[in-house]
N, C-alpha and C positions, 0 to 999 in steps of 0.2 A: 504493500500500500504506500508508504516511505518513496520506492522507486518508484511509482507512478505519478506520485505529487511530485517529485522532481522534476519526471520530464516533463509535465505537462504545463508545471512553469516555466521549465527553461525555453518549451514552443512557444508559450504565450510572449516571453521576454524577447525572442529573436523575432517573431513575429512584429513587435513591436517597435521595435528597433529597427527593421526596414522599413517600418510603414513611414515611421518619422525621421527620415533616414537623414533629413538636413537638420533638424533640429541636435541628433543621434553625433554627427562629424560634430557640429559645433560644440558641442560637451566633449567628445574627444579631442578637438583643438584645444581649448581652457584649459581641460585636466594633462594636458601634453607640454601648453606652457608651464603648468606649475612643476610640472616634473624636472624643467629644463631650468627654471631662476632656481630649484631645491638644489637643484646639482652645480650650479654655479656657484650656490655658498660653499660648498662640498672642493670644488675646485681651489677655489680662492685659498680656504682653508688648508688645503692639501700643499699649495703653491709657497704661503706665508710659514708652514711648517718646516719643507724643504729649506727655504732662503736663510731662517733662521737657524734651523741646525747646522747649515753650513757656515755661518756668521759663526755659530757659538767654539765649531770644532778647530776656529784661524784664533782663537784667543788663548794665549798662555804667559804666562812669565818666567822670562830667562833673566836668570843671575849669570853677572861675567864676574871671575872671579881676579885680582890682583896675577900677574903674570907669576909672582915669586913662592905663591901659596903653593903648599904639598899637598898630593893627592891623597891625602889621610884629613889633612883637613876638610877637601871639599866632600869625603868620604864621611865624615862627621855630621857635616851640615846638612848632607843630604838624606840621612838617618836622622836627623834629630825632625828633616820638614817631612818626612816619611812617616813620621806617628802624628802629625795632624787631620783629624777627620774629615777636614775640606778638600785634602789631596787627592784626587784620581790616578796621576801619574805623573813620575820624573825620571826624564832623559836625562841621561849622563853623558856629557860629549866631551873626551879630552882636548887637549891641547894640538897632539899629532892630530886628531879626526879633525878637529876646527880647523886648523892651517891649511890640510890637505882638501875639507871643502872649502875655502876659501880661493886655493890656488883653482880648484875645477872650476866654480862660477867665475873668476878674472882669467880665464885661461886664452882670452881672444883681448886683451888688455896688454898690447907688449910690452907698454911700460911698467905697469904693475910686475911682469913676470922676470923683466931686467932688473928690480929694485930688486924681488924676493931671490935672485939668484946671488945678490948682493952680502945679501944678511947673512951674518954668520948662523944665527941656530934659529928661534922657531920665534916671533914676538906675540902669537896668539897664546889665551889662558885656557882656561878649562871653563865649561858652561854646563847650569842644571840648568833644563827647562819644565817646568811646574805646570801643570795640567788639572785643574780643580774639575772637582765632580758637580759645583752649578756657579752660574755667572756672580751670585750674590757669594760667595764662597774666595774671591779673591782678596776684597779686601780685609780677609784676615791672615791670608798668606800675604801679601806684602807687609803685616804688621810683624805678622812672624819674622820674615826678612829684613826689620827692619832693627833684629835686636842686637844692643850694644855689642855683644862680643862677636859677633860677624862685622864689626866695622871696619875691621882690619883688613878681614879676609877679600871683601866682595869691591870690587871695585865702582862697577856699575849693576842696575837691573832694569832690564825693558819689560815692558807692560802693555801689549798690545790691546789696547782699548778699544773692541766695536761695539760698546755698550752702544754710544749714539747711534751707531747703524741698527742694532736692535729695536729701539726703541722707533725709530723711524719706521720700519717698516711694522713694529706691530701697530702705528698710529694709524699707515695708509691701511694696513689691512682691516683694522678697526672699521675706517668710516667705508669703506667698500662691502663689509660684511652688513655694517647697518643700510645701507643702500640695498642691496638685496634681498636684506632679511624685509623689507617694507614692501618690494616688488612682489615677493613670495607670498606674502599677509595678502596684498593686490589679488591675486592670482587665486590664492585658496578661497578668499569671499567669493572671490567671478564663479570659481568652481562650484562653490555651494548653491548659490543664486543657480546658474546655469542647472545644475543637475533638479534641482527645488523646481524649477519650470517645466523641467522637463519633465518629469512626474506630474504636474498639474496638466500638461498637453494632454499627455496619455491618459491622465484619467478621464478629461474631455471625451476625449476621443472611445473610450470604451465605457463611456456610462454605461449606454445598453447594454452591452456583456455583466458588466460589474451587478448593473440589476437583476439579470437573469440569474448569474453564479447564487446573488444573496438570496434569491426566491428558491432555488433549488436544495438550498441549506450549503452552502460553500464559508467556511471559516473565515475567517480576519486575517488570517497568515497566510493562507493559502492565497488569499485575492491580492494581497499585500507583495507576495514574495515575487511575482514574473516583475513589478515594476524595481524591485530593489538589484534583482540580478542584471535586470537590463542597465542598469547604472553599475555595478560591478564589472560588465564586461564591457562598458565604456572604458570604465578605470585601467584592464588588464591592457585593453586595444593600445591606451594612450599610453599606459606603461612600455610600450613594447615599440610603440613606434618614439619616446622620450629617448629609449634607450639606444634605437639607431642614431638619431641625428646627433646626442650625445657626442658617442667616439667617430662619427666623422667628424665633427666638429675638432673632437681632442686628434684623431690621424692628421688634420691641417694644423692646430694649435704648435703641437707637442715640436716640431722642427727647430719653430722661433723660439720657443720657449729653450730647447738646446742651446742655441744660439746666446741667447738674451744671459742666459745663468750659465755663464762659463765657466766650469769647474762643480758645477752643484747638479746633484743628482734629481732633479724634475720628471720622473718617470710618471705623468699623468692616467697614460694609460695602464701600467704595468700596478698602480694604486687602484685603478679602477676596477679590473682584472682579481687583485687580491683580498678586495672588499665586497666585489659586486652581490654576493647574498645580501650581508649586511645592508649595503648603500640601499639596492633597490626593493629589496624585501621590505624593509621597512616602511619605504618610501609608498610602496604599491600595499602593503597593510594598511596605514596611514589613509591615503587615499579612498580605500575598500570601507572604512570607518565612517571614512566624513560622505561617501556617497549614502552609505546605509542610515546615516544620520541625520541626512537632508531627504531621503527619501521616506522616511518616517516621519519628518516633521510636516513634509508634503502631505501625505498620507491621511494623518491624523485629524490637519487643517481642513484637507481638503475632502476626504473623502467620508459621508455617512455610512458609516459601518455600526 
């Protein structure tokens, strides 16, 4: 009995659904835009994650150490910045390994290379570089670094600062994300509206049926259910065709975006790919939701049951 109320809604739903077949496309145009502003916050997000993990992974602090200091010493300090719980990680670069990358990047500098064949022994020191486990976490290793009895030791220490690049790009991502998030809001009322009408056509359109069903003895749910499914397979249509223009869109995108973020890894599609349950599943439930929600409020308002 179960399987027969199913199919016999889901005939009454596709029937329905062709008869209003322009009304039917306009609801899956709406519910198709909304699919496509949802996933551009989705992108944006994706994109402002990449930028910034790559921003955060070029920040460290290198100590240069005093040319004269022993390697017990720098072996000391770099144990003693080794038991602080901000630390991630430190590079140890000698003397020889500095010199020797020094001479490979000036190696097309013949003057440089004339001076260094000059010198009698090595004038590079030895260098930690300090690798903290979060951005807010540095300035307590430079305070570390900054204590009296390494004053001897340390000559200089660099600090590569992209906090301001951080913060810039979480401010454009910021007002890009509220711009979007308001187009989607946009998009999901249209949706609601659109689908809420279009359940009021249909019932138009089939009072007579809808009269005979309720004289026959035909349930609430039963009469109820061909117009909620025919909005459900609105929803699935427009899910599936969001989902094509999607990644052509991202196939043309993802090139420049290479281009644009040189050195940073922007795989849009290859995020899309390892989310796409998650992304769209939710997205196409979501949807499934708000159709069954407007088509019930339709229902209720509109229809004498």
């Amino acid at each position: 009995m179960f399987l027969i109320t199913i199919k016999r809604s889901t005939a009454f739903a596709i029937q329905s659904f062709w008869r209003n077949i322009w009304l039917s496309l306009a609801t899956i145009f709406i519910i198709a835009l909304t699919f496509l502003s949802i996933n551009f916050l989705v992108v944006i997000n994706a994109i402002s994650d990449s930028a910034i993990s790559a921003v955060k992974n070029k920040i460290d602090v290198s100590i240069y150490f005093k040319q004269d200091v022993r390697e017990s010493k720098v072996a000391e300090v770099k144990s003693h910045m080794e038991t602080l719980p901000q630390v991630e990680k430190i590079t140890y670069i000698s003397p020889d390994e500095n010199f020797a990358v020094f001479k490979e990047r000036r190696k097309d500098d013949e003057m440089i290379q004339e001076v260094l064949q000059e010198l009698a022994g090595n004038p590079l020191s030895a260098i930690l570089i300090i690798k903290a486990k979060n951005l807010s976490d540095y300035p307590e290793i430079l305070k570390a670094i900054d204590n009296p009895a390494y004053t001897d030791l340390i000559d200089k220490k660099g600090y590569d600062d992209h906090q301001a690049a951080i913060e810039n790009i979480n401010i454009i991502t910021k007002n890009v994300k509220k711009g979007a998030l308001i187009i989607t809001i946009m998009f999901i009322i249209i949706a609601i509206l659109i689908v809420f009408n279009t359940v009021r056509i249909a019932i138009f359109t089939h009072q007579q049926e809808i009269s005979i069903m309720k004289l026959v003895g035909a349930t609430n749910g039963f009469i109820r259910s061909p117009f909620i499914l025919e909005n459900i397979f609105s929803g699935i249509i427009a899910c599936g065709l969001a989902i094509s223009v999607i990644y052509f869109l991202l196939s043309l995108v993802q090139p420049h975006l290479n281009n644009f973020f040189v050195g940073v890894d922007v795989n849009l599609i290859g995020y899309f790919n390892s989310n796409f349950i998650i992304i769209f599943g939710s997205q196409l439930l979501g949807i499934i939701i708000l159709n069954i929600i407007s088509s019930s409020l339709a229902l209720g308002k509109y229809l004498k049951v």
